[in-house]
Backbone bond lengths (Angstrom), bond angles and torsions (degrees), N, CA, C in turn:
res aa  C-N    CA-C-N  psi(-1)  N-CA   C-N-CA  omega(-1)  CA-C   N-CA-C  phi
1 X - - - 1.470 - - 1.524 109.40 -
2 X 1.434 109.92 139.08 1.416 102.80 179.15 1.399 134.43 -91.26
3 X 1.034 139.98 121.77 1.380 145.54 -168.08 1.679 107.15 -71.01
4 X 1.845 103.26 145.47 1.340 109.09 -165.23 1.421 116.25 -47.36
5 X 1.359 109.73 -51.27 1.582 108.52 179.95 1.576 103.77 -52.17
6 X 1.626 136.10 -43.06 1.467 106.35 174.28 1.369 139.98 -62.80
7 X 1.016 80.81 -38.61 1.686 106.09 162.75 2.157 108.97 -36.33
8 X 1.401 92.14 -71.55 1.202 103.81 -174.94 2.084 105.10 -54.37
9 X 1.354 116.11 -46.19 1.118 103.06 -160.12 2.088 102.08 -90.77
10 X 1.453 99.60 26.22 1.642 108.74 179.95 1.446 89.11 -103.51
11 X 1.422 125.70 -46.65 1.334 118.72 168.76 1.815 124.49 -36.13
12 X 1.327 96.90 -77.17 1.366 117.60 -173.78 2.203 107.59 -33.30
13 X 1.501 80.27 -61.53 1.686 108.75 174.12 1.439 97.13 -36.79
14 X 1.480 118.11 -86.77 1.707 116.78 177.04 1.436 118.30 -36.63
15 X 1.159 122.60 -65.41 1.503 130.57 165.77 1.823 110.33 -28.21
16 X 0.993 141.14 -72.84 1.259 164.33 -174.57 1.965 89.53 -56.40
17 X 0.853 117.62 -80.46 1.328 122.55 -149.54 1.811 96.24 -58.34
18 X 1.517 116.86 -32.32 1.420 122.79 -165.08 1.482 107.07 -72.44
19 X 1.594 110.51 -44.03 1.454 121.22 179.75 1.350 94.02 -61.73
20 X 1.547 134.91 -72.63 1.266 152.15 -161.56 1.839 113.13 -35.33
21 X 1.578 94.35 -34.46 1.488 108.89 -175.83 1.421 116.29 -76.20
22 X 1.536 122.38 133.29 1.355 124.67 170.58 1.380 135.73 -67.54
23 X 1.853 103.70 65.36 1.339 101.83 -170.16 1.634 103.78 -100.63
24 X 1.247 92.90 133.31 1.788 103.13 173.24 1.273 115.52 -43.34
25 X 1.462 122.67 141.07 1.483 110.56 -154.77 1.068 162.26 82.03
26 X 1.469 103.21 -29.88 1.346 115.54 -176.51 1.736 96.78 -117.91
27 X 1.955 94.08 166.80 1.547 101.73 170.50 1.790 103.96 -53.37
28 X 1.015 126.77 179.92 1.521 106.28 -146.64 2.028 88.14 173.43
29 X 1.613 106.01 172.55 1.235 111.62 -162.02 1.780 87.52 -94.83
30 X 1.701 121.56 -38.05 1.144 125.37 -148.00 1.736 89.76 -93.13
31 X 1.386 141.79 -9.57 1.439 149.57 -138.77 1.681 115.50 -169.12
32 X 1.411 111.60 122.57 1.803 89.31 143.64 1.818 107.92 -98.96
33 X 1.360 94.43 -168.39 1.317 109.83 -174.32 1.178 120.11 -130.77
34 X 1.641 115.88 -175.48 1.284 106.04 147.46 1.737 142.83 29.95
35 X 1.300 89.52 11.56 1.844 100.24 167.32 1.095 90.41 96.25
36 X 1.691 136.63 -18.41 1.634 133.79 177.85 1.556 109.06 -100.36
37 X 1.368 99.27 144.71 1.910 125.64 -174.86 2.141 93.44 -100.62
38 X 1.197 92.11 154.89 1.522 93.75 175.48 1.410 113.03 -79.17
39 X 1.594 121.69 -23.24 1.384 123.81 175.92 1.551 92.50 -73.68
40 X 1.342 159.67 -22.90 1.216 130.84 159.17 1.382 126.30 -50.87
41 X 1.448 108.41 -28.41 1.432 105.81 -165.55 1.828 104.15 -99.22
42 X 1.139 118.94 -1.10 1.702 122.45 169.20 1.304 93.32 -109.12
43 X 1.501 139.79 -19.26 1.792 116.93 157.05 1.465 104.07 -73.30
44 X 1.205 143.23 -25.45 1.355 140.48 136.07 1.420 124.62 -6.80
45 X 1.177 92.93 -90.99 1.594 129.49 -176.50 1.659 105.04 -26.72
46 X 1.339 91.52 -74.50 1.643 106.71 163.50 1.556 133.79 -47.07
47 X 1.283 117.55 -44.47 1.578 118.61 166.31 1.339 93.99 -74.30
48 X 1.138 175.66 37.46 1.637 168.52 -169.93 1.540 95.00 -137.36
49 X 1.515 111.69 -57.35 1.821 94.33 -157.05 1.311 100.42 -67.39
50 X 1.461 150.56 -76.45 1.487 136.85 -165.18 1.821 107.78 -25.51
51 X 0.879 137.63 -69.84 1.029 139.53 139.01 1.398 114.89 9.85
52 X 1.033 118.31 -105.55 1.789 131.26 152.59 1.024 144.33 6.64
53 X 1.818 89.64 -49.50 1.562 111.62 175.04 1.484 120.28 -123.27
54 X 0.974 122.63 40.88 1.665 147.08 169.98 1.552 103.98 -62.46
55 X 1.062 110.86 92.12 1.387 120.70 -170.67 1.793 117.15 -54.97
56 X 1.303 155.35 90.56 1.431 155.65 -127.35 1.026 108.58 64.77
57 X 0.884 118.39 12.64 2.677 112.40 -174.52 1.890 77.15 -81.23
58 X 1.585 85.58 147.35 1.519 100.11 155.58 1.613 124.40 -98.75
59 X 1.990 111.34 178.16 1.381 87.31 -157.31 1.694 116.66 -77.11
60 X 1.434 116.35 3.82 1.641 116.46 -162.65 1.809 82.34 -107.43
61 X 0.694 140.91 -32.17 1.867 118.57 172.13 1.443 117.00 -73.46
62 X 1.257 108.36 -28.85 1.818 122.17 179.28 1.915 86.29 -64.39
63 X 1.327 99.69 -66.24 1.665 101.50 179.28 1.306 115.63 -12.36
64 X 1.768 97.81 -85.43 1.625 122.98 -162.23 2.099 94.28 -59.96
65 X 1.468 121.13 -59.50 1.288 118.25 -146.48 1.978 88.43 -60.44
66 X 1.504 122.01 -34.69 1.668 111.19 -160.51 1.878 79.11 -73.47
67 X 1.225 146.26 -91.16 1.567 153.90 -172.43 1.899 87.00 -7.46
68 X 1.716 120.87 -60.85 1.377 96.62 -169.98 1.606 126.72 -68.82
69 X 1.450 97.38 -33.91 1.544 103.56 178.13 2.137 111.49 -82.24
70 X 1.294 110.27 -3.01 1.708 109.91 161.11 1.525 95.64 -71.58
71 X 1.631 125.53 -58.70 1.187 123.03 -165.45 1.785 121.91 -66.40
72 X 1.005 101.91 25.53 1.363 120.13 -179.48 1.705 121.25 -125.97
73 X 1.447 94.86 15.03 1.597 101.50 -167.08 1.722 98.14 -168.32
74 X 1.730 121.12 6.97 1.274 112.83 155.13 1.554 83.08 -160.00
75 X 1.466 101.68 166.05 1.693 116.47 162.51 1.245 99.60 -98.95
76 X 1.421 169.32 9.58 0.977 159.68 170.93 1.271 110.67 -115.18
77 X 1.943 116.71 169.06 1.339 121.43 -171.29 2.041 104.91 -91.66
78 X 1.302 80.26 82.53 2.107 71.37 175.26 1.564 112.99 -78.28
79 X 1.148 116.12 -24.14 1.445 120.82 -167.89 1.835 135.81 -123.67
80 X 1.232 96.83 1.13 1.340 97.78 -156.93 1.810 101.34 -74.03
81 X 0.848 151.69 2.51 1.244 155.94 -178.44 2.283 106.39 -105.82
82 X 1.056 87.20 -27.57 1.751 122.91 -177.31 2.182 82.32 -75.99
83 X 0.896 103.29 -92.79 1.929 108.18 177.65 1.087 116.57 -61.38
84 X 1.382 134.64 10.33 1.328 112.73 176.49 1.797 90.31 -110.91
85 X 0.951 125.94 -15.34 1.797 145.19 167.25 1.874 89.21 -52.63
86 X 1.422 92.44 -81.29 1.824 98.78 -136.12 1.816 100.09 -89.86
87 X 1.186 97.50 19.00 2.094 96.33 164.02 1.368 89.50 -83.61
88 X 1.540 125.99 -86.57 1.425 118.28 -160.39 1.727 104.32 -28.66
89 X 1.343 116.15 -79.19 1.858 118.06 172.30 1.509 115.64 -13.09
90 X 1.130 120.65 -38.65 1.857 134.04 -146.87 1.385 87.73 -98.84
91 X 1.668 122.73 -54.44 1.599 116.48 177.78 1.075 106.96 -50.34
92 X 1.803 124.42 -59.80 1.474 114.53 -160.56 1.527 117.44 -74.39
93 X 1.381 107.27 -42.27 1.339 92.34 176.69 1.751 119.16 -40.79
94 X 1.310 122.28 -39.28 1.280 103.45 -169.17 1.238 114.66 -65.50
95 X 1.385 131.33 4.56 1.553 117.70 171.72 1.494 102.32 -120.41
96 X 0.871 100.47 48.44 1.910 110.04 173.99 1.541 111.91 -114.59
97 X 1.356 114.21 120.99 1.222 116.45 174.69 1.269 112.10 -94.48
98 X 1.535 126.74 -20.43 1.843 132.97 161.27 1.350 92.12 -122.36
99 X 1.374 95.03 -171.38 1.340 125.86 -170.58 1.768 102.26 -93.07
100 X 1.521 112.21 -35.85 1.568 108.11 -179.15 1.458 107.08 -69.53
101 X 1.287 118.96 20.87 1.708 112.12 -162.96 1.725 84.11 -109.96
102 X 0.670 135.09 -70.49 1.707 157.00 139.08 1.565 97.54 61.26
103 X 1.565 123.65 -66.69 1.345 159.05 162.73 1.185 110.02 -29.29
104 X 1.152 109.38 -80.08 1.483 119.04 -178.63 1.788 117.39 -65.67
105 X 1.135 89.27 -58.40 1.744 95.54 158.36 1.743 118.48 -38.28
106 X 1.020 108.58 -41.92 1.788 113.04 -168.98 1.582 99.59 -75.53
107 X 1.373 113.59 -41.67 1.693 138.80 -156.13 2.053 88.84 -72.01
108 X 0.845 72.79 -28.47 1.936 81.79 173.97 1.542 126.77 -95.72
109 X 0.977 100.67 -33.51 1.276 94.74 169.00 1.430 105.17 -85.60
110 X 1.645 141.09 -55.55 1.213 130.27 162.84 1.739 111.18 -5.99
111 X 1.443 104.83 -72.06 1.172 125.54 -150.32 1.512 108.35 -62.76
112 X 1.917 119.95 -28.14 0.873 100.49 177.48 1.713 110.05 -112.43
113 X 1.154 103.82 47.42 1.813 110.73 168.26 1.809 110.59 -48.95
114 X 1.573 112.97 132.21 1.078 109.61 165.71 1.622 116.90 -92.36
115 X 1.697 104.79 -163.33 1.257 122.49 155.90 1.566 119.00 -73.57
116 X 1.259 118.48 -27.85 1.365 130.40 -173.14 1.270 95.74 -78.98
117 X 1.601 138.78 -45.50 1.430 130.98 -176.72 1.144 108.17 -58.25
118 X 1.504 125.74 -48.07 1.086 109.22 -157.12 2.041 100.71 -86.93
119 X 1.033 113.73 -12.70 1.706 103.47 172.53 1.334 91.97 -65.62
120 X 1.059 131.32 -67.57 1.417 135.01 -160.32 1.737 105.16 -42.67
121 X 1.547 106.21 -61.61 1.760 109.18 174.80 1.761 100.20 -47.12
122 X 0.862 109.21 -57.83 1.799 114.73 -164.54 1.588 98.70 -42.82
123 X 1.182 112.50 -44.21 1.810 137.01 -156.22 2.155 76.07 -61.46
124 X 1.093 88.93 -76.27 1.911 112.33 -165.96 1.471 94.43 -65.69
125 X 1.362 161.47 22.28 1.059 131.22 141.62 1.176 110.63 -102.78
126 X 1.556 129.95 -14.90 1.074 153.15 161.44 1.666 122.34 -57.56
127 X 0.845 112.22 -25.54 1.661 128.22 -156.15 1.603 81.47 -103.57
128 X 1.952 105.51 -54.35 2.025 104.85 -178.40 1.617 128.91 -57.01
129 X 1.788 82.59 0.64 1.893 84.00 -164.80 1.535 119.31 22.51
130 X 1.482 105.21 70.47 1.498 111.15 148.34 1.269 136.46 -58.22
131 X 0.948 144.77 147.47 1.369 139.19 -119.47 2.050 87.68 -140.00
132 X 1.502 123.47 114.63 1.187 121.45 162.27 1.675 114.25 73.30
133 X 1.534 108.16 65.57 1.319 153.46 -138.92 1.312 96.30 -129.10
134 X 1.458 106.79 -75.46 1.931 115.35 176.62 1.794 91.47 89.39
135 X 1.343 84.53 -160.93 1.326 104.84 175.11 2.021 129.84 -131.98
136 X 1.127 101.66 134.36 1.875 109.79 -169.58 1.550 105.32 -99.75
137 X 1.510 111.03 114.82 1.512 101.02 153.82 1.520 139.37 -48.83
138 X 1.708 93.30 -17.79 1.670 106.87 175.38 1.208 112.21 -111.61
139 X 1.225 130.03 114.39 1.452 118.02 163.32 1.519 103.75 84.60
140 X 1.031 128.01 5.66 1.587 126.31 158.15 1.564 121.38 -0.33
141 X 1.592 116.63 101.02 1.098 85.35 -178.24 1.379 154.07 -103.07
142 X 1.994 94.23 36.06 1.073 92.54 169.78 1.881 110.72 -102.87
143 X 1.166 90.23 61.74 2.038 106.90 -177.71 0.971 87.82 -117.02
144 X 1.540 120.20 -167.98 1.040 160.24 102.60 1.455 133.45 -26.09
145 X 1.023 149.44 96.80 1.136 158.75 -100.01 2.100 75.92 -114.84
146 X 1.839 126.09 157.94 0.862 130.91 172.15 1.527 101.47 -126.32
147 X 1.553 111.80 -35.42 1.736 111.20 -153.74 1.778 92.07 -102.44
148 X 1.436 114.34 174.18 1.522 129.34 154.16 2.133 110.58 -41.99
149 X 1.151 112.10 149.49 1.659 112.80 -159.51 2.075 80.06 -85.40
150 X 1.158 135.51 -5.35 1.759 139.46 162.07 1.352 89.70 -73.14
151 X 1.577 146.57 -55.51 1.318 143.20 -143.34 1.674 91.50 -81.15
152 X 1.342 100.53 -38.81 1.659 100.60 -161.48 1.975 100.95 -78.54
153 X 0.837 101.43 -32.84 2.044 116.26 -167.55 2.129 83.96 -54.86
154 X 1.349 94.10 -50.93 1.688 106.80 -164.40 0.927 128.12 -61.00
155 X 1.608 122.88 -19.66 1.184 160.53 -178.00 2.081 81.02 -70.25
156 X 1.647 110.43 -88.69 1.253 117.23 -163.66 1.482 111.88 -59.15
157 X 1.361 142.56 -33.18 1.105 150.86 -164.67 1.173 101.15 -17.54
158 X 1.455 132.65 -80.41 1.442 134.59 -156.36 1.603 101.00 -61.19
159 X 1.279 128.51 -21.04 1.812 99.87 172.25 1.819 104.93 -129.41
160 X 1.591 109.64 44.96 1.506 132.84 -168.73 1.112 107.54 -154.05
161 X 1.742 106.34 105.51 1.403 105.28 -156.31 1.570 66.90 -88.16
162 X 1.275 142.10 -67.79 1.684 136.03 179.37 1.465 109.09 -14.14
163 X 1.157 120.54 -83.15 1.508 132.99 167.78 1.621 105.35 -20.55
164 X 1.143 116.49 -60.49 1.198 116.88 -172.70 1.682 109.15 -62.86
165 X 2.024 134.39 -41.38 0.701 75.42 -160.66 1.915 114.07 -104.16
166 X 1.245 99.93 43.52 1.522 116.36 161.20 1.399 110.67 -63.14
167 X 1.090 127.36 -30.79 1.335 120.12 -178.92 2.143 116.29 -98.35
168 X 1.146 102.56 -34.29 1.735 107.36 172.54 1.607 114.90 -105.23
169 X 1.608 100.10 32.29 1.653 101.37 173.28 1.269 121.79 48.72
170 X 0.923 120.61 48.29 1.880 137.39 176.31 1.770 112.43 60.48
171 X 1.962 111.06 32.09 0.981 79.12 -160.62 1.973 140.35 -83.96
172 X 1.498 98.86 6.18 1.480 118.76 162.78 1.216 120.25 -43.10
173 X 1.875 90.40 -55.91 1.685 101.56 -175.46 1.437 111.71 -63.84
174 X 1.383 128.98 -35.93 1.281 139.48 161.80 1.506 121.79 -47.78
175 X 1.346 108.30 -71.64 1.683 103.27 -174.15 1.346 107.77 -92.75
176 X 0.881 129.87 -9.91 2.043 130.90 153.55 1.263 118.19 -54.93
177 X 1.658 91.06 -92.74 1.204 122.07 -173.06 1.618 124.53 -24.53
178 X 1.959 82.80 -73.10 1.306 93.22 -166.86 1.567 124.23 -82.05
179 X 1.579 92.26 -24.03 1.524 108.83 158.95 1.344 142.42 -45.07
180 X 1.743 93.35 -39.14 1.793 112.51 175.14 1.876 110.13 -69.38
181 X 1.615 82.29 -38.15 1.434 93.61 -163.20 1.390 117.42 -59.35
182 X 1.348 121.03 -62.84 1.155 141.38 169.50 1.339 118.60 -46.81
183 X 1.703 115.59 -33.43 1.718 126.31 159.09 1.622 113.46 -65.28
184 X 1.587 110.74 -33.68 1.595 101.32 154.07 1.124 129.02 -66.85
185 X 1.280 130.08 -45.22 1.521 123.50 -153.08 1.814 82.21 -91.58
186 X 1.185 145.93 -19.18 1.339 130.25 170.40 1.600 116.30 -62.89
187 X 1.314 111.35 -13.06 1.583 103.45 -163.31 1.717 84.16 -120.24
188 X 1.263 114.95 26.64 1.838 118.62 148.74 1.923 103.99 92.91
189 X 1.704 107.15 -6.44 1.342 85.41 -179.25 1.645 121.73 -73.58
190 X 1.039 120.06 179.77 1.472 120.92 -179.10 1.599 128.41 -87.38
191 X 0.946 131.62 161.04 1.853 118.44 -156.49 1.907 90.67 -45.58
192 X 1.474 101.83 -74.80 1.833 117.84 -162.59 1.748 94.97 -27.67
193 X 1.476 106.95 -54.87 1.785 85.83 -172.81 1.359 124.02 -81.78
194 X 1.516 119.64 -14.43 0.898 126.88 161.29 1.802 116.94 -42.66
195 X 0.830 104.75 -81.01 1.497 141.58 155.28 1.735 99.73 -10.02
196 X 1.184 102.56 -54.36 1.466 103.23 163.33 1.216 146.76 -83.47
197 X 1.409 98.72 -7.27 1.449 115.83 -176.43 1.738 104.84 -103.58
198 X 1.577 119.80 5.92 1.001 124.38 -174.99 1.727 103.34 -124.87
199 X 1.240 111.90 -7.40 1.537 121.46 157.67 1.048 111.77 -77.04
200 X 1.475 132.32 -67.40 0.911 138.05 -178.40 1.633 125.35 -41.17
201 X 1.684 113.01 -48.61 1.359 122.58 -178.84 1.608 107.68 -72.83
202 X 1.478 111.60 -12.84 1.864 126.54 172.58 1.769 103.06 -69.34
203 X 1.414 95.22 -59.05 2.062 105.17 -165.17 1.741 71.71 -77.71
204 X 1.185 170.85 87.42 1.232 136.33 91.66 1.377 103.15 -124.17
205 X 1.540 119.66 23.10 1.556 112.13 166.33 1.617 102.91 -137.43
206 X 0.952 111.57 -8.81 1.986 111.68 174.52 1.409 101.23 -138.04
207 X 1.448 103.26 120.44 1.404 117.09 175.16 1.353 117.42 -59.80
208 X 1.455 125.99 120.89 1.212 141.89 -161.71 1.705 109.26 -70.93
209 X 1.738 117.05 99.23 1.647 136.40 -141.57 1.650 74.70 -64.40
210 X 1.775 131.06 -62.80 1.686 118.09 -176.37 1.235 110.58 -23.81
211 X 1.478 127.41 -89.44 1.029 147.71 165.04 1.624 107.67 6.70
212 X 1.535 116.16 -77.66 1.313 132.16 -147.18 1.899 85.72 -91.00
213 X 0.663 120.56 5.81 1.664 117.77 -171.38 1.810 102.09 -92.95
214 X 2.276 84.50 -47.55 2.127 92.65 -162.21 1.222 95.05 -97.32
215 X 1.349 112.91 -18.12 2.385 112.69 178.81 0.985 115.87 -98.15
216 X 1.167 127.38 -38.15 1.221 136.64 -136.18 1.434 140.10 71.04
217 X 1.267 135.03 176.50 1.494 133.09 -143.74 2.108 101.84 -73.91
218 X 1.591 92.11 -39.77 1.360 101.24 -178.81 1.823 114.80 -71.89
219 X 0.969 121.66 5.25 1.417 135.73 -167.87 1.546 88.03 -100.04
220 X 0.955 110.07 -67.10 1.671 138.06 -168.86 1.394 104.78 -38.17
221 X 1.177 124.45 -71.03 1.696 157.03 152.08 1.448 102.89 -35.86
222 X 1.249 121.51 -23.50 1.798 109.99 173.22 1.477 96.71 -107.46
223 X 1.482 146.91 -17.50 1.570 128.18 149.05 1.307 126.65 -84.81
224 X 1.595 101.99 10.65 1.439 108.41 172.79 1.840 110.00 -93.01
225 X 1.210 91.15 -34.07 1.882 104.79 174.19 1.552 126.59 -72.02
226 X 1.569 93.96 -22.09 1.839 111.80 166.57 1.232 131.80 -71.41
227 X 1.828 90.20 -41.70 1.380 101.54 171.59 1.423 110.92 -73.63
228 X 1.118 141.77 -24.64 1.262 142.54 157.91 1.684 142.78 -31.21
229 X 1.759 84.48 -59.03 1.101 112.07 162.28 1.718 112.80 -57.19
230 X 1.292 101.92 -54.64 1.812 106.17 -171.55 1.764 96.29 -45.60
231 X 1.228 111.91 -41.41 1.425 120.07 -148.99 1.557 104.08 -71.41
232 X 1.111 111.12 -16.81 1.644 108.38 179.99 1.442 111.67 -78.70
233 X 1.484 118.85 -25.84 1.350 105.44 -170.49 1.597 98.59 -82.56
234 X 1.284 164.23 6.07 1.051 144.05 -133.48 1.659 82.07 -123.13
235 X 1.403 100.04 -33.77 2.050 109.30 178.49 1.238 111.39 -50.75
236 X 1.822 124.23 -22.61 1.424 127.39 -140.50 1.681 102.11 -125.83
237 X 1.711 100.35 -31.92 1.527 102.89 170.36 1.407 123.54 -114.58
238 X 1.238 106.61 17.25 1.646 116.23 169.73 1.848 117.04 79.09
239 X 1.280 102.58 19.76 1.842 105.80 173.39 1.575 106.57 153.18
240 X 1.232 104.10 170.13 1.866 116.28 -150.84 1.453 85.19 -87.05
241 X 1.490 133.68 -26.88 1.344 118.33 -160.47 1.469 99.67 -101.59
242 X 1.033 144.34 28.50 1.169 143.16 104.01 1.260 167.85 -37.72
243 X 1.026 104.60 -6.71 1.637 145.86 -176.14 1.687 84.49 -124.61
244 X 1.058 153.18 -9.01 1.752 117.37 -178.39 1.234 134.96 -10.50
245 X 1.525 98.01 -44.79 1.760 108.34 -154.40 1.656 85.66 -74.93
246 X 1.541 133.84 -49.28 1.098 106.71 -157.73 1.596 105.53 -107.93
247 X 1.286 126.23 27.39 1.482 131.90 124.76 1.505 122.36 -46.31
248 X 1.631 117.48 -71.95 0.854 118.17 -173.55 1.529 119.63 -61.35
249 X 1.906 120.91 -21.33 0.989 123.18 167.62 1.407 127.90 -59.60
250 X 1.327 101.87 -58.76 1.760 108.16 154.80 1.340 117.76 -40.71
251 X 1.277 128.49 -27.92 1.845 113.74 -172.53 1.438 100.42 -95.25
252 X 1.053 125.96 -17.12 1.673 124.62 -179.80 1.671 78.97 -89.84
253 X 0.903 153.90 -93.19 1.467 133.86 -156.48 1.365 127.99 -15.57
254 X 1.278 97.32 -64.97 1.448 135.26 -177.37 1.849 112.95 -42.21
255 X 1.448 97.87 -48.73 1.900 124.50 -169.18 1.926 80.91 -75.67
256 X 1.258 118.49 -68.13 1.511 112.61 -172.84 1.142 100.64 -14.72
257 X 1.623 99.78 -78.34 1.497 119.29 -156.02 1.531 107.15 -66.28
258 X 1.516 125.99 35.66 1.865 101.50 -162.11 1.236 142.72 8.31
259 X 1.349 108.96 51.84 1.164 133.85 -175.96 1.298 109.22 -74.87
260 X 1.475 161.59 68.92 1.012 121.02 162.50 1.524 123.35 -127.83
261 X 1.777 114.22 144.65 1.302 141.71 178.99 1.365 91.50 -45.87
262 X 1.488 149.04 84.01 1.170 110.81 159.27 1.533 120.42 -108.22
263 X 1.139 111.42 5.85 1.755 124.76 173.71 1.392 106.81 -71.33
264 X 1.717 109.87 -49.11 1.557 106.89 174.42 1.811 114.42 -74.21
265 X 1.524 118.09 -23.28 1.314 102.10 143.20 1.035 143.97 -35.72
266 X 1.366 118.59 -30.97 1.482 137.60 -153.16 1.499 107.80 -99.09
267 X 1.204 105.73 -47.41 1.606 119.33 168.23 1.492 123.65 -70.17
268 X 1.650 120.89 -23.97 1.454 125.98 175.86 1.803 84.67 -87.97
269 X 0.989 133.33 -21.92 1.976 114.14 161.34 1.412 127.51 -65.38
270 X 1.360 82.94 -26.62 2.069 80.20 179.00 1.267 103.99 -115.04
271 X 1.814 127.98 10.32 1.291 116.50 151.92 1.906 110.13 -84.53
272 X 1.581 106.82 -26.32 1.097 107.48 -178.35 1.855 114.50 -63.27
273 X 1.484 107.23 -36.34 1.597 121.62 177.95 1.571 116.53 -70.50
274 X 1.702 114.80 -20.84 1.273 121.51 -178.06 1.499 89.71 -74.01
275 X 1.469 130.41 -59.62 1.183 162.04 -155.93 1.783 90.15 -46.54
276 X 1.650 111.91 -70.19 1.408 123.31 -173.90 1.971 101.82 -64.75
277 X 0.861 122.20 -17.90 1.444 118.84 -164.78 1.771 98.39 -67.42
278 X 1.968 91.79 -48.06 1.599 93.77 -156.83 1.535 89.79 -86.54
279 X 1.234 153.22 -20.29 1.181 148.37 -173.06 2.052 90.21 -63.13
280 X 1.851 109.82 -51.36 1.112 66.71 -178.45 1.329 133.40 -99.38
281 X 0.952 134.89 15.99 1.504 151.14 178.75 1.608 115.99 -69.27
282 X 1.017 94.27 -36.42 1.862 103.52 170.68 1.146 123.31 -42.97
């Protein structure tokens, strides 16, 4: 079982390595973005895990307390899609004695989401001022929350790839994510390209919820077809960091256009944190 300080420094680790990685779009090792620097998002990183790893905290106070202590170390939303991922993860892991327990452990805590989580989440996405939210006839969230914070995720699912994966137990982050990832770093590349080659294979099978929120669905579906494209050459030259030049070409495109993936950001963090969990459990 892992002890709080690991816990905390599996956070940081994921956090760090996701910014660090050259994903098109996002704040990035080669770029910032979007009005955000990458040292915002590792002064982030860092106010989040104590938070995180509150040993019995449930997952909607872990939520709100990491959103209050980020907002104490940036004015902007670097993370809130980043913490609303790796609380559920952060509960279960602590009753994991391996890493194959992980699953079932998460499937439980999902399962027993209250009403109080989700006021509490509502409280903390609110406080993150996320940006292109809109408005819900159900569960609005600038209400008061009525159902379990699972009742409320279920509500958004179909245009929340997050939302969604509260309800199918992370399973993107699972057979994507962690799948791509681990198929990178086996064929010798290094976490950052790894890291990218497991974003990338994410934005070209789940339409990126940012994206489809500020473009719309058909926007979404044309960086889902790019990323696609990128993805063939890596089959032909033996790894993602091979292609640089037209990585980095795509992310200067991408920043023009304010484009950015940041939902599939969000998901290469909690594939990167699944990633650090089992590294340390071994």
């Amino acid at each position: 079982m892992l002890s709080t300080e690991q816990i905390q420094k599996c956070i940081v680790w994921a956090c760090e390595h996701e910014v660090a990685a050259p994903k098109p779009g996002n704040v990035n090792c080669f770029s910032d973005a979007h009005n955000m620097q990458l040292q915002d998002f590792i002064n982030s990183a860092h106010a989040i895990a104590p938070a995180l790893s509150v040993p019995n905290s449930n997952v909607g106070q872990m939520i709100l307390d990491a959103i209050i202590a980020t907002r104490t170390v940036v004015d902007c939303n670097t993370n809130l899609g980043i913490v609303l991922l790796f609380a559920p993860l952060c509960c279960a892991i602590q009753n994991c004695d391996s890493f194959e327990q992980l699953p079932q452990k998460l499937d439980h805590v999902l399962n027993n989401l209250t009403i109080k989580d989700a006021i509490d989440t509502y409280q903390a996405i609110r406080l993150a001022q996320a940006g292109g939210l809109g408005h819900s006839e159900q569960q609005d969230i600038n209400n008061t929350p009525t159902v379990t914070l699972r009742q409320a995720m279920a509500i958004a699912r179909n245009h929340d790839a997050i939302a969604a994966q509260y309800l199918n137990n992370y399973h993107e982050i699972y057979t994507i994510g962690l799948a791509k990832l681990t198929e990178s770093l086996n064929c010798g590349e290094s976490v950052e390209w790894a890291t990218t080659f497991a974003y990338l294979n994410l934005l070209s099978n789940v339409p990126d919820s940012l994206i489809y929120r500020k473009y719309g669905l058909e926007r979404a579906h044309e960086v889902m077809k790019f990323a696609k494209q990128l993805l063939r050459y890596p089959l032909q030259f033996k790894g993602i960091s091979r292609i640089e030049r037209d990585i980095i070409k795509w992310d200067i495109e991408l920043k023009k256009e304010a484009i950015n993936p940041g939902t599939t950001a969000d998901l290469t963090a909690a594939t990167l944190l699944v990633h650090a969990f089992r590294e340390a459990l071994s």
